[in-house]
PDB file with one MODEL, atoms N, CA, C and O in Angstrom:
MODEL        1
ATOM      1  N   UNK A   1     -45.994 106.134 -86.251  1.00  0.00           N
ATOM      2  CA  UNK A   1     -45.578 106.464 -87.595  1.00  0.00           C
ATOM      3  C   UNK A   1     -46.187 107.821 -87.956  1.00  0.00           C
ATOM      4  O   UNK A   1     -47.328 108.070 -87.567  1.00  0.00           O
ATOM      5  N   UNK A   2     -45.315 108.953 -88.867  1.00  0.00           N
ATOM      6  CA  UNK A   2     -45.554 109.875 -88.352  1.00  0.00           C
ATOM      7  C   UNK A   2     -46.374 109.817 -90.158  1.00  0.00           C
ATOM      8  O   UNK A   2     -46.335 108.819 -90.877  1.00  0.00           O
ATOM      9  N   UNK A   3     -47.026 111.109 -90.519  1.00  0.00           N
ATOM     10  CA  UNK A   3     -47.755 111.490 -91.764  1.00  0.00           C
ATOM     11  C   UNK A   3     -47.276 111.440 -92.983  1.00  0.00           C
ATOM     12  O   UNK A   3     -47.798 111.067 -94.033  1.00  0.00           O
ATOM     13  N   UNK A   4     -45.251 112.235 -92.519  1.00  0.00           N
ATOM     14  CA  UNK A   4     -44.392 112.235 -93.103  1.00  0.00           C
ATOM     15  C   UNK A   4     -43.920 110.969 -93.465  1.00  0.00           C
ATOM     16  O   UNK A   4     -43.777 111.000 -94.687  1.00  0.00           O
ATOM     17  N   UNK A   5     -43.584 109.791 -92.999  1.00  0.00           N
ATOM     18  CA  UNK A   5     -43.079 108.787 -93.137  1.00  0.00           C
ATOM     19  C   UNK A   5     -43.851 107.769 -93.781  1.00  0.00           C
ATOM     20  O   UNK A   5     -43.406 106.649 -94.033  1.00  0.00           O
ATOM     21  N   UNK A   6     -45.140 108.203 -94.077  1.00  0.00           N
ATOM     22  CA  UNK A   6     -46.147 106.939 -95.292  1.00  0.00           C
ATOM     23  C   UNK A   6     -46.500 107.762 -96.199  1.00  0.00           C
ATOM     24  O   UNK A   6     -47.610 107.636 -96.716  1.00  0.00           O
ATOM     25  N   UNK A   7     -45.886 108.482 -96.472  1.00  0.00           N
ATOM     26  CA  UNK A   7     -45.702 109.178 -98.544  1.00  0.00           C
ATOM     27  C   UNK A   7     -45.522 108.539 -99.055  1.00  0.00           C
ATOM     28  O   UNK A   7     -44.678 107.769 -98.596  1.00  0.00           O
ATOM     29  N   UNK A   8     -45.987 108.253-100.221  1.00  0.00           N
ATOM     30  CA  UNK A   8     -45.895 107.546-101.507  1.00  0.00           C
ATOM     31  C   UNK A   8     -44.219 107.891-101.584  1.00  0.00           C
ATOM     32  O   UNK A   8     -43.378 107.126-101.112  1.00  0.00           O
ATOM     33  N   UNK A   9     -43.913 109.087-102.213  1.00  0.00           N
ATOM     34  CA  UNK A   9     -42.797 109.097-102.273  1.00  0.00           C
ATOM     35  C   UNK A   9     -41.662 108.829-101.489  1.00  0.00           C
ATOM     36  O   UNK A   9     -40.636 108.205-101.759  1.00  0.00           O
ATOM     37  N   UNK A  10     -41.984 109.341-100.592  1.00  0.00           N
ATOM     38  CA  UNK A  10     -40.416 108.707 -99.497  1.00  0.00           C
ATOM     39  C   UNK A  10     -40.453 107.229-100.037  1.00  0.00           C
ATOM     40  O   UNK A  10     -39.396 106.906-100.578  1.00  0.00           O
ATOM     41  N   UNK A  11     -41.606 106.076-100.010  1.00  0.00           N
ATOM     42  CA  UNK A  11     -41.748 104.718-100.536  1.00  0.00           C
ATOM     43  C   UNK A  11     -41.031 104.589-102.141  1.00  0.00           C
ATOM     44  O   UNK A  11     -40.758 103.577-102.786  1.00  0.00           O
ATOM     45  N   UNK A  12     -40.925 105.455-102.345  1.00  0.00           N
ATOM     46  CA  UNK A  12     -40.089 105.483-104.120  1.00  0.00           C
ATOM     47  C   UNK A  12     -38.892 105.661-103.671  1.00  0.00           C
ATOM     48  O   UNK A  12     -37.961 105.250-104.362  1.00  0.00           O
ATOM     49  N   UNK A  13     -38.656 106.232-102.565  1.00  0.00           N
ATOM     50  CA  UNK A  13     -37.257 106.799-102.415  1.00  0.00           C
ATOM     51  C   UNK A  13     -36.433 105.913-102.044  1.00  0.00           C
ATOM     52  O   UNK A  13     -35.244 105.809-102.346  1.00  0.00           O
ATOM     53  N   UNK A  14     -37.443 104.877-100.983  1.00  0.00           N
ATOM     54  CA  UNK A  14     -36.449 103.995-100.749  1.00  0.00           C
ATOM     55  C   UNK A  14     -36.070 102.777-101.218  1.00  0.00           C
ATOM     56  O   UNK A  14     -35.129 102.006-101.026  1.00  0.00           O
ATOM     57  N   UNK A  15     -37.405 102.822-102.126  1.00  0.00           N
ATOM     58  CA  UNK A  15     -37.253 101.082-102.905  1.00  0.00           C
ATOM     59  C   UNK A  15     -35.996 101.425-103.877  1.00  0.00           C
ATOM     60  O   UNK A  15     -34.893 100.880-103.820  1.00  0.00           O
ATOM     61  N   UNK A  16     -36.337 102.291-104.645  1.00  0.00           N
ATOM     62  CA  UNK A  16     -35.444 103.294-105.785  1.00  0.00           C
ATOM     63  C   UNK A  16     -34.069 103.167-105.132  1.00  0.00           C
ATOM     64  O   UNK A  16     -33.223 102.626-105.845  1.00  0.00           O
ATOM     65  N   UNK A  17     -33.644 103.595-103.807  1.00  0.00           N
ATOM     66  CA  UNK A  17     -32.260 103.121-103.128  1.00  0.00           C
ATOM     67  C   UNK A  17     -31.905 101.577-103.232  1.00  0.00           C
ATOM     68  O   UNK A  17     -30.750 101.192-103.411  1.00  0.00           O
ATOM     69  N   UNK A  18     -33.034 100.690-103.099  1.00  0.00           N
ATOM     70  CA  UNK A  18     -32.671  99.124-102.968  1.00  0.00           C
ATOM     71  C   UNK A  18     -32.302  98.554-104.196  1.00  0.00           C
ATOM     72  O   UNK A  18     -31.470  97.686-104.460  1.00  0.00           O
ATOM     73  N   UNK A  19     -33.249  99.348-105.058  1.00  0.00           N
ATOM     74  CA  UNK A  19     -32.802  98.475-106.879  1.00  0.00           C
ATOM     75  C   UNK A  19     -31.658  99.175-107.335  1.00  0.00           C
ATOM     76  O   UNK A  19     -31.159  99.004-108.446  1.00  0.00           O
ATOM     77  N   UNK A  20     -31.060 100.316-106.095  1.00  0.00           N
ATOM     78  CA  UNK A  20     -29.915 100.894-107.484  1.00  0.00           C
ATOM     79  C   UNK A  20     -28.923 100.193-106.979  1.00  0.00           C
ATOM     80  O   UNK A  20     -27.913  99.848-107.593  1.00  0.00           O
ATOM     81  N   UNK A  21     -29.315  99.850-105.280  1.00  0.00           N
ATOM     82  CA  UNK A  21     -27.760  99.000-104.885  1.00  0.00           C
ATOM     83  C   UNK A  21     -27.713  97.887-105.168  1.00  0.00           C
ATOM     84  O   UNK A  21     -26.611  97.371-104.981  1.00  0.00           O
ATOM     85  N   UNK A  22     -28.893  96.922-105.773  1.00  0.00           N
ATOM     86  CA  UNK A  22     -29.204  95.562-106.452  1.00  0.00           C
ATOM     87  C   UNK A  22     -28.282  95.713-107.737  1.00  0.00           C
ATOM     88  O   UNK A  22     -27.420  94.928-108.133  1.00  0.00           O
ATOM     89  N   UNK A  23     -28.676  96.897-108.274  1.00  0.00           N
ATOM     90  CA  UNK A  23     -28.061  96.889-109.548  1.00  0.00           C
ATOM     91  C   UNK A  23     -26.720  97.057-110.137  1.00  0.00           C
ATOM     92  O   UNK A  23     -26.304  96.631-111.214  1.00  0.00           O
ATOM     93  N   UNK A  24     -25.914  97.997-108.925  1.00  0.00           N
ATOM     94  CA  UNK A  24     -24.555  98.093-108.692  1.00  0.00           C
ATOM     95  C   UNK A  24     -24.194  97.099-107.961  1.00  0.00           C
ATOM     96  O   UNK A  24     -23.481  97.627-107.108  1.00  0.00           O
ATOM     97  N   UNK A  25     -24.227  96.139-107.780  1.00  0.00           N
ATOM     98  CA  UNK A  25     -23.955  94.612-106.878  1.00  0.00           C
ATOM     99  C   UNK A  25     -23.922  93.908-108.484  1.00  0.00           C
ATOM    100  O   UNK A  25     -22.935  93.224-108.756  1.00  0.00           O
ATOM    101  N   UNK A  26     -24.522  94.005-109.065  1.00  0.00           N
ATOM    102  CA  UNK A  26     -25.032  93.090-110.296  1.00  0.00           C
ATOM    103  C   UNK A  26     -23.900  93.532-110.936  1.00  0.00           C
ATOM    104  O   UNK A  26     -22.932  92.816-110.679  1.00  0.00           O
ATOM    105  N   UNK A  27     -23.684  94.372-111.613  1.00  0.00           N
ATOM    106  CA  UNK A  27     -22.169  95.629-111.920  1.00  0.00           C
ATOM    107  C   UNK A  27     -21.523  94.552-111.757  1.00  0.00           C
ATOM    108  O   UNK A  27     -21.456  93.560-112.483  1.00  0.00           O
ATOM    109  N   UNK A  28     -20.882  94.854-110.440  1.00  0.00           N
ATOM    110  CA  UNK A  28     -20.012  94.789-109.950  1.00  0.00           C
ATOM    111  C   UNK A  28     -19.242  93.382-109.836  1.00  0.00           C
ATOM    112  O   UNK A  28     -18.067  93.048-109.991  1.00  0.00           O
ATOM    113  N   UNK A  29     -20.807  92.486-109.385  1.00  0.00           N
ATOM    114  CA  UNK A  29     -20.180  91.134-109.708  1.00  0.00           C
ATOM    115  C   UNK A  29     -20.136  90.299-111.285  1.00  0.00           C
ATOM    116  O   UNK A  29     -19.982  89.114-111.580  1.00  0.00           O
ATOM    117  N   UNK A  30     -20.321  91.368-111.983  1.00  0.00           N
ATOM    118  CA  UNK A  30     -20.719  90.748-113.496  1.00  0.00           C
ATOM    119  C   UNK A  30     -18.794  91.555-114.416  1.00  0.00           C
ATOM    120  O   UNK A  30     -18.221  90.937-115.314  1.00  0.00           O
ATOM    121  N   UNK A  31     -18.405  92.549-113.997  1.00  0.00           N
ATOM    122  CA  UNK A  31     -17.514  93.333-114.898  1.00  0.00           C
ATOM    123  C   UNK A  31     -16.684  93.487-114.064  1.00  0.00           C
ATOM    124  O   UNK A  31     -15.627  93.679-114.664  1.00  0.00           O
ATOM    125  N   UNK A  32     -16.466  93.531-112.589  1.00  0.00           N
ATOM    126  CA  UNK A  32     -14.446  93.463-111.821  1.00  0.00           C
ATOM    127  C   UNK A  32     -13.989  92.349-112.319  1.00  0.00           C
ATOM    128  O   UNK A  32     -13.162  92.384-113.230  1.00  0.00           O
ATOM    129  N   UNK A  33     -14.306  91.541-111.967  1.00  0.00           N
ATOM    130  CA  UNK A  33     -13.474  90.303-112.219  1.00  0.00           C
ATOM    131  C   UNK A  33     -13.039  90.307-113.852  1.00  0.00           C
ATOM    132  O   UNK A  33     -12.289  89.393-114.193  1.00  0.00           O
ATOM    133  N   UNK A  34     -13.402  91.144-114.741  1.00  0.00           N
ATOM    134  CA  UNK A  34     -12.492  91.584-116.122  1.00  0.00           C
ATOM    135  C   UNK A  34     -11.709  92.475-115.779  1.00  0.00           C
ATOM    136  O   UNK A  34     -10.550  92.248-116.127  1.00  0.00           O
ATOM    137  N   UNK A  35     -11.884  93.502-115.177  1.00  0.00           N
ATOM    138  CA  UNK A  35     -10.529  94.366-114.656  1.00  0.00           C
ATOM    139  C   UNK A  35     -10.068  94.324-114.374  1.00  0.00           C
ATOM    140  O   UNK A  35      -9.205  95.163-114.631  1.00  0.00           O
ATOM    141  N   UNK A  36      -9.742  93.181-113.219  1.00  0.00           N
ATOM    142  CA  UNK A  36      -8.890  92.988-111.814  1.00  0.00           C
ATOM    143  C   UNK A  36      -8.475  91.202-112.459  1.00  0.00           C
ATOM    144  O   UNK A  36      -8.554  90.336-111.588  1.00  0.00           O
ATOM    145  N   UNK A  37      -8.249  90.935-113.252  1.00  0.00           N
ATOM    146  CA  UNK A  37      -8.298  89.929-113.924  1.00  0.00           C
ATOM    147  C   UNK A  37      -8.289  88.263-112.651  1.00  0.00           C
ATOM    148  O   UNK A  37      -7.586  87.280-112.415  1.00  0.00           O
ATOM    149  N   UNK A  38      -9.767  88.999-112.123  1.00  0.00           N
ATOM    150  CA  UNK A  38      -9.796  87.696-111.273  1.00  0.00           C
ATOM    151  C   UNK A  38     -10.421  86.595-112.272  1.00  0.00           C
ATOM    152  O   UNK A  38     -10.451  86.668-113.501  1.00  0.00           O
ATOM    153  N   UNK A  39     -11.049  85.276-111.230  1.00  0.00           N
ATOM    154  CA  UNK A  39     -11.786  84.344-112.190  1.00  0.00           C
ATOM    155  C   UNK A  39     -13.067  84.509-112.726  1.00  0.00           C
ATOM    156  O   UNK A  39     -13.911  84.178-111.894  1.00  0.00           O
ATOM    157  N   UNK A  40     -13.361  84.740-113.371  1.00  0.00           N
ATOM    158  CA  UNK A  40     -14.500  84.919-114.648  1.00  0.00           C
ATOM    159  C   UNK A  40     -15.412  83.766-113.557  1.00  0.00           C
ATOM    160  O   UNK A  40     -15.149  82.771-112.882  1.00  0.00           O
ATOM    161  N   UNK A  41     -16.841  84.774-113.947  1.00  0.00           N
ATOM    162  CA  UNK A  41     -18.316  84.178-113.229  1.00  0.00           C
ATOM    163  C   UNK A  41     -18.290  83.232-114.203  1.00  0.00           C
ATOM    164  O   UNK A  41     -17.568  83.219-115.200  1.00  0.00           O
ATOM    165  N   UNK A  42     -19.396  82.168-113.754  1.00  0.00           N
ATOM    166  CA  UNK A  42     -19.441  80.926-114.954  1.00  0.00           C
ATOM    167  C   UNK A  42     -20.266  82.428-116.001  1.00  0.00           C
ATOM    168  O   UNK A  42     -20.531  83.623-115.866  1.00  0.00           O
ATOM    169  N   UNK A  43     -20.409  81.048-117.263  1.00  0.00           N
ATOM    170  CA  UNK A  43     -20.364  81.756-118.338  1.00  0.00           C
ATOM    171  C   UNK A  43     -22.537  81.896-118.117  1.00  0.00           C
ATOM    172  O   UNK A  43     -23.162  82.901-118.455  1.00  0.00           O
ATOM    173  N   UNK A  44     -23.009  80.983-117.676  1.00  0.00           N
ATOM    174  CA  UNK A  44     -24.011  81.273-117.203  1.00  0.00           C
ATOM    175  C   UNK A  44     -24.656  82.175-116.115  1.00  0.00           C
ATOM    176  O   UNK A  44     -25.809  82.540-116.347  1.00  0.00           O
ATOM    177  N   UNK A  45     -24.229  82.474-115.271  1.00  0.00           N
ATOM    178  CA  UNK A  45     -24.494  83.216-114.377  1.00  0.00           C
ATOM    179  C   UNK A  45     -24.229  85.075-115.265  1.00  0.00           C
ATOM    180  O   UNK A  45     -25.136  85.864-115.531  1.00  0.00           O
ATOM    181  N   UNK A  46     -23.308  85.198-115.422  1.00  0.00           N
ATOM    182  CA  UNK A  46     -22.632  86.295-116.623  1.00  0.00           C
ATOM    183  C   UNK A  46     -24.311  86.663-117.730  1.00  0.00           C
ATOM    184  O   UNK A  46     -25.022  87.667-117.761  1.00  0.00           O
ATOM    185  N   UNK A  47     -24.407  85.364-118.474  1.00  0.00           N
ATOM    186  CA  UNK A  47     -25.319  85.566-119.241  1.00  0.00           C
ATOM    187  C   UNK A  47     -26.802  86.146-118.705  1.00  0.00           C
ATOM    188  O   UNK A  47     -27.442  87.105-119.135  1.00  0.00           O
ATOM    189  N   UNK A  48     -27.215  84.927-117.267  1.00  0.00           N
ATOM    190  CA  UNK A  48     -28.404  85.590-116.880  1.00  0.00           C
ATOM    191  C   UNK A  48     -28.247  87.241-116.254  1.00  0.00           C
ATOM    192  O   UNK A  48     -29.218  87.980-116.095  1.00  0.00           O
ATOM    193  N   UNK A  49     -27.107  87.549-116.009  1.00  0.00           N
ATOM    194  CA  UNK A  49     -26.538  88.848-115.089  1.00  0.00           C
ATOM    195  C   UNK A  49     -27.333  90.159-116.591  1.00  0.00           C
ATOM    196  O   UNK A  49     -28.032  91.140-116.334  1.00  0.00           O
ATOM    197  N   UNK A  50     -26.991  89.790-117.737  1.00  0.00           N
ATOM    198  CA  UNK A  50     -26.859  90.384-118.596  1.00  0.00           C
ATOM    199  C   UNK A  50     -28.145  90.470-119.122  1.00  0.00           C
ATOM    200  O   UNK A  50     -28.709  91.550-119.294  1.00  0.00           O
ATOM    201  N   UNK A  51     -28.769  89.103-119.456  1.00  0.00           N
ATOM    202  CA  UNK A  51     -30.219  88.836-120.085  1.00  0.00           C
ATOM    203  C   UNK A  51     -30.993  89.469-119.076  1.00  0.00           C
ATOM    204  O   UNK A  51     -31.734  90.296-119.608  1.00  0.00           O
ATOM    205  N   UNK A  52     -31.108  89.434-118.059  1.00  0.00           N
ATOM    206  CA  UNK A  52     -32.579  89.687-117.088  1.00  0.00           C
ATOM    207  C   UNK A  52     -32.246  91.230-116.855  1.00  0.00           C
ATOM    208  O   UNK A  52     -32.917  91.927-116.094  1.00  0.00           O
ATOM    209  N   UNK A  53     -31.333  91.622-117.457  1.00  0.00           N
ATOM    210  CA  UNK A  53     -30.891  93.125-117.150  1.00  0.00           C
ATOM    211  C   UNK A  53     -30.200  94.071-115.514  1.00  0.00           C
ATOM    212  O   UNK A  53     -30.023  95.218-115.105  1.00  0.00           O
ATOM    213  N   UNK A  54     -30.043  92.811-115.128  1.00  0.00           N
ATOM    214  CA  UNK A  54     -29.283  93.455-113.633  1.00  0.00           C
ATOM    215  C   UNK A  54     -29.042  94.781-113.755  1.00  0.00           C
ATOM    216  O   UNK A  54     -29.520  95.827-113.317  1.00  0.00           O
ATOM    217  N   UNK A  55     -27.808  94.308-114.769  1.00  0.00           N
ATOM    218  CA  UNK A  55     -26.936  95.970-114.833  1.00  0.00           C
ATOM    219  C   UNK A  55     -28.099  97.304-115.019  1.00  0.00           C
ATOM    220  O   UNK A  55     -28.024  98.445-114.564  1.00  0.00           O
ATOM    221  N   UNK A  56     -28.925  96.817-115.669  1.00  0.00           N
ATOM    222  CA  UNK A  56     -29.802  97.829-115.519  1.00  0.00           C
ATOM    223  C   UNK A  56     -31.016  98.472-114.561  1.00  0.00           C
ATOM    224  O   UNK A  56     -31.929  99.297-114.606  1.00  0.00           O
ATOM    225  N   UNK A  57     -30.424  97.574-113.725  1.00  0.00           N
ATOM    226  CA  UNK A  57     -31.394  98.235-112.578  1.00  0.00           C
ATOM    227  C   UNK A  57     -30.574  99.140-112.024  1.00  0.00           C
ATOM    228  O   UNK A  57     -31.128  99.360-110.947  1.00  0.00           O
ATOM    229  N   UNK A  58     -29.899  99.607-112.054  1.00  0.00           N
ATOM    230  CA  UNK A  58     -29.044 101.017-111.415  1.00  0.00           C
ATOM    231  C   UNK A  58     -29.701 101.991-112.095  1.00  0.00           C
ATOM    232  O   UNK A  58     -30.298 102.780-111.363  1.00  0.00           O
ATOM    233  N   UNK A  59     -29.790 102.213-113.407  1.00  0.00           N
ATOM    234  CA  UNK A  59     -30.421 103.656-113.748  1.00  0.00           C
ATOM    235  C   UNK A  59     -31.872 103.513-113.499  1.00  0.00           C
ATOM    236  O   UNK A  59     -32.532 104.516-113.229  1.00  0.00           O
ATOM    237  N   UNK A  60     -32.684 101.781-113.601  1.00  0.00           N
ATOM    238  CA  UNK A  60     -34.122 102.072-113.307  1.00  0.00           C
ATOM    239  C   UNK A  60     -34.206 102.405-111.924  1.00  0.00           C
ATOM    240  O   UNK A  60     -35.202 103.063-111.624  1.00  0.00           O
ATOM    241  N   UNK A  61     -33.290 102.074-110.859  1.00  0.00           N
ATOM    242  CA  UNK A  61     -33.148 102.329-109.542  1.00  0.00           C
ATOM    243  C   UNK A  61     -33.257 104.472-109.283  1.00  0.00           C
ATOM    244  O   UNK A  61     -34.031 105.152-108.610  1.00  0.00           O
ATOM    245  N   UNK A  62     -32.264 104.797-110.051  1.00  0.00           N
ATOM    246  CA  UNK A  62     -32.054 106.640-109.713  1.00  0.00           C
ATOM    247  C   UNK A  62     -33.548 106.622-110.216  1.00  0.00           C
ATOM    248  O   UNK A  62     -34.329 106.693-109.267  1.00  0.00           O
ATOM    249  N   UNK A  63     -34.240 106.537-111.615  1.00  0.00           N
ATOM    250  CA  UNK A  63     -35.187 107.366-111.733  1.00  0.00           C
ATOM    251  C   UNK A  63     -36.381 106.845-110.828  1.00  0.00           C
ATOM    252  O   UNK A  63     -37.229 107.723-110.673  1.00  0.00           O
ATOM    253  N   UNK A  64     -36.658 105.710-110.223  1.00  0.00           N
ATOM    254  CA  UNK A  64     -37.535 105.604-109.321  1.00  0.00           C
ATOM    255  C   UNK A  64     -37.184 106.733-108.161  1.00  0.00           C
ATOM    256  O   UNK A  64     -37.901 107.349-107.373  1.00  0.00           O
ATOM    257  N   UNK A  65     -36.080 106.730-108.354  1.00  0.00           N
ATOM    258  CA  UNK A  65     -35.516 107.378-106.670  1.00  0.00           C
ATOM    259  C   UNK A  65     -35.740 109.247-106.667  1.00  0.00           C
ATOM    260  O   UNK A  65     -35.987 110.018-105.740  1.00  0.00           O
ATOM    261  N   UNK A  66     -35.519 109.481-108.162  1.00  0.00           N
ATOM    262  CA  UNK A  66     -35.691 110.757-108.576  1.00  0.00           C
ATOM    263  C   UNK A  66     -37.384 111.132-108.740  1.00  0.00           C
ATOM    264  O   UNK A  66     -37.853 112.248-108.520  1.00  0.00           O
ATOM    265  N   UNK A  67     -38.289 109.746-109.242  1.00  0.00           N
ATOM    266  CA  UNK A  67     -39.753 110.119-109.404  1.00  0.00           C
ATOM    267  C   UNK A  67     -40.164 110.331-108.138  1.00  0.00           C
ATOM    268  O   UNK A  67     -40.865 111.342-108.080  1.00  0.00           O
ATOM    269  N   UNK A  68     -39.952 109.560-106.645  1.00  0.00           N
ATOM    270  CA  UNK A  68     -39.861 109.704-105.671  1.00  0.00           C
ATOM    271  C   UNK A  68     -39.759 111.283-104.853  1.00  0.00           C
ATOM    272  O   UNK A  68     -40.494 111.781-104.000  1.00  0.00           O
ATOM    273  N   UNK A  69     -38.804 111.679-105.369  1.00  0.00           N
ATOM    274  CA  UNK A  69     -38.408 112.775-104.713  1.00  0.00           C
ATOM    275  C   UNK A  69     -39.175 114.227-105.364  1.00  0.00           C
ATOM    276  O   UNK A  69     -39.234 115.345-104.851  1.00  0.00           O
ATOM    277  N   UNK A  70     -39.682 113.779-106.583  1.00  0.00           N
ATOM    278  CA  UNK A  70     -40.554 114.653-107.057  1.00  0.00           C
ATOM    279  C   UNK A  70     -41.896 114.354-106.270  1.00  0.00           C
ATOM    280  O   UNK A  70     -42.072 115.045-105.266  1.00  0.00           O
ATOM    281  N   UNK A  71     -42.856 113.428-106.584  1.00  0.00           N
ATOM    282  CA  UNK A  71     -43.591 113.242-105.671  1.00  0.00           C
ATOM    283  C   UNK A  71     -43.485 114.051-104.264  1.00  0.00           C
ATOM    284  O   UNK A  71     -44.358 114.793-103.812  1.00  0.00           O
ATOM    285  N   UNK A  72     -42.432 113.799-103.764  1.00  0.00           N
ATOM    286  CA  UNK A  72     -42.020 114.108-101.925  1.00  0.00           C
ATOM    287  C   UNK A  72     -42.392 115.630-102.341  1.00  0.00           C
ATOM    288  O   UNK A  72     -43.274 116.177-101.679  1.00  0.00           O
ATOM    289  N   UNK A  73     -41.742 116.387-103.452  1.00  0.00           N
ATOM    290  CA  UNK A  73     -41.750 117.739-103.263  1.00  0.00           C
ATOM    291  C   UNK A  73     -43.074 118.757-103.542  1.00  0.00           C
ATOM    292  O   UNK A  73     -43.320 119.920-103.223  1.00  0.00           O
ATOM    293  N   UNK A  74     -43.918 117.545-104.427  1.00  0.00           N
ATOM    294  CA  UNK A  74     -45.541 117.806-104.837  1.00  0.00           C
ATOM    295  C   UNK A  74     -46.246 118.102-103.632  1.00  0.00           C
ATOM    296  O   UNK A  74     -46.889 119.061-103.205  1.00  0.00           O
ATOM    297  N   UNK A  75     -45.934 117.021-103.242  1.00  0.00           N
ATOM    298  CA  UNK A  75     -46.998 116.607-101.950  1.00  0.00           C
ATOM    299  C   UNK A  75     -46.546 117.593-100.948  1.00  0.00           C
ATOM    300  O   UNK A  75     -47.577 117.919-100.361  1.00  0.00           O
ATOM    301  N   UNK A  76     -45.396 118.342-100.361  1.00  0.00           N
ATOM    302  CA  UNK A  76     -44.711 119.140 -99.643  1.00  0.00           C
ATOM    303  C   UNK A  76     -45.361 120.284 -99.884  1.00  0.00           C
ATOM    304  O   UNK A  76     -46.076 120.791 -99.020  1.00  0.00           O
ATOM    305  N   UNK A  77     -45.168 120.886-101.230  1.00  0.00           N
ATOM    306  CA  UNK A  77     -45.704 121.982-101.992  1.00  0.00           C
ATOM    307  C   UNK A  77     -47.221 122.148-101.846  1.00  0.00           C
ATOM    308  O   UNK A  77     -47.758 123.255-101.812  1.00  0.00           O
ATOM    309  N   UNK A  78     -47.875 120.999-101.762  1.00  0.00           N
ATOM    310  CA  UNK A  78     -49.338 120.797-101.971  1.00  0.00           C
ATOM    311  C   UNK A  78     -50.227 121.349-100.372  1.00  0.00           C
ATOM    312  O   UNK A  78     -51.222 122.016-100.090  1.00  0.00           O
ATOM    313  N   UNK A  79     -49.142 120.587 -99.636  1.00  0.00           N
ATOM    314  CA  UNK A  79     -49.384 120.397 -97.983  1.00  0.00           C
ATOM    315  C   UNK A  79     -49.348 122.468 -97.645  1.00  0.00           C
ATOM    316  O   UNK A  79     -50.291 123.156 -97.254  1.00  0.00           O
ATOM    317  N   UNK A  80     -47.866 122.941 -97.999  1.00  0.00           N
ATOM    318  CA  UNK A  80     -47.932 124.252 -97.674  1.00  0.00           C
ATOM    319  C   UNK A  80     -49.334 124.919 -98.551  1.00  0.00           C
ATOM    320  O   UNK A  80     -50.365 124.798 -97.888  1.00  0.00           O
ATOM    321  N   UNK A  81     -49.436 125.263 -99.249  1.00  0.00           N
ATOM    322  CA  UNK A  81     -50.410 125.704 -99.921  1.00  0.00           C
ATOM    323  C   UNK A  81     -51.339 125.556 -99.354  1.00  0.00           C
ATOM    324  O   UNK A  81     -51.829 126.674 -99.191  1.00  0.00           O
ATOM    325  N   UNK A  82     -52.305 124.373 -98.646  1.00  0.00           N
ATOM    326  CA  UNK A  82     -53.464 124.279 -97.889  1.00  0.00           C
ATOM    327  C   UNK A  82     -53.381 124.775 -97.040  1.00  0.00           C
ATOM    328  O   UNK A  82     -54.322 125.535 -96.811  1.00  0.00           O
ATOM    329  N   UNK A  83     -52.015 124.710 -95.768  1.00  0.00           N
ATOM    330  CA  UNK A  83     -51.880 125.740 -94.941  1.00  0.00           C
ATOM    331  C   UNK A  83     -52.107 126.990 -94.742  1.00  0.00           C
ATOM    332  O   UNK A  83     -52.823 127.593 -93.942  1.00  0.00           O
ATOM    333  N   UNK A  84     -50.966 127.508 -96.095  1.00  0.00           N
ATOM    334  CA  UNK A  84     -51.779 129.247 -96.514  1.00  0.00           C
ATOM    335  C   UNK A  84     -53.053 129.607 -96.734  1.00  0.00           C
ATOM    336  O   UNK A  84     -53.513 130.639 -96.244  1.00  0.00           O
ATOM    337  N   UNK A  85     -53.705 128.852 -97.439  1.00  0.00           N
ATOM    338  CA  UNK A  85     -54.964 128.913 -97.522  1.00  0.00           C
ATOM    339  C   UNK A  85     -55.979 128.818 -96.327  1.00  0.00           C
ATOM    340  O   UNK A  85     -57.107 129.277 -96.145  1.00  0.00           O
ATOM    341  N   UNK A  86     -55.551 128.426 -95.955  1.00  0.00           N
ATOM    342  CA  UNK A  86     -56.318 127.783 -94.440  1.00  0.00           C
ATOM    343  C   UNK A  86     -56.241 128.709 -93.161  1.00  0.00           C
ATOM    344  O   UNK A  86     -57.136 128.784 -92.320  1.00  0.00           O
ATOM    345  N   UNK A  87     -54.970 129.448 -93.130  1.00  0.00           N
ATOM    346  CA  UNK A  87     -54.604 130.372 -92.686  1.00  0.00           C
ATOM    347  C   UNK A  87     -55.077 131.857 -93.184  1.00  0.00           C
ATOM    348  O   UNK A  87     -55.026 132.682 -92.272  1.00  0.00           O
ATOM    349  N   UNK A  88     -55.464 132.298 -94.268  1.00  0.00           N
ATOM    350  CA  UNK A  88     -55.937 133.107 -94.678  1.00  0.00           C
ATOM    351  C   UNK A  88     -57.320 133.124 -94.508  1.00  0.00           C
ATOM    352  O   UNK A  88     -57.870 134.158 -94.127  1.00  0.00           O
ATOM    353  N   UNK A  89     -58.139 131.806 -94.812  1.00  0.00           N
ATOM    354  CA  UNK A  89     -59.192 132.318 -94.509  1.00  0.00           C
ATOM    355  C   UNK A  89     -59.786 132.840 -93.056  1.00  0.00           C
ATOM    356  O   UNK A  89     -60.686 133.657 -92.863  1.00  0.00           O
ATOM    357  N   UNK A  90     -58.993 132.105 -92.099  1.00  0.00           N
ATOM    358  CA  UNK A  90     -59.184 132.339 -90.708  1.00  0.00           C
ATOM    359  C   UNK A  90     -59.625 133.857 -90.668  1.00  0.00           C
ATOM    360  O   UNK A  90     -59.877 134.398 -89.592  1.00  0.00           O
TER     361      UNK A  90
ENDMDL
END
């Protein structure tokens, strides 16, 4: 496992990918079946879809995925900088 691959952030990046596709699954099985006028989820399943906030794990999903990628670019930024430095003093 390389230095690159146990960043905090890349770890935001990818959980942040899992809750946004949790959350577009949740979407998806909560609001087609009104468009496509298939059969309606029970009326419970619908409700918990709604109450526990599924649907909203898609946008909490991007900004994990976006805090992530800031992180990635800190730590990137941070990494060159010691280099230069390190290199200069030589």
């Amino acid at each position: 496992m390389t230095r690159q691959s146990r960043d905090a952030g890349d770890t935001l990046v990818r959980v942040g990918g899992v809750v946004f596709v949790l959350g577009m699954l949740a979407v998806i099985a909560t609001f087609v079946p009104y468009v496509l006028d298939l059969p309606r989820l029970p009326s419970i399943a619908w409700g918990l879809s709604i109450a526990w906030g599924l649907s909203m794990m898609m946008p909490f999903g991007l900004l994990v995925t976006l805090v992530g990628l800031f992180v990635t670019a800190r730590t990137e930024s941070r990494r060159r900088r010691a280099a230069r430095e390190a290199a200069a003093a030589r």
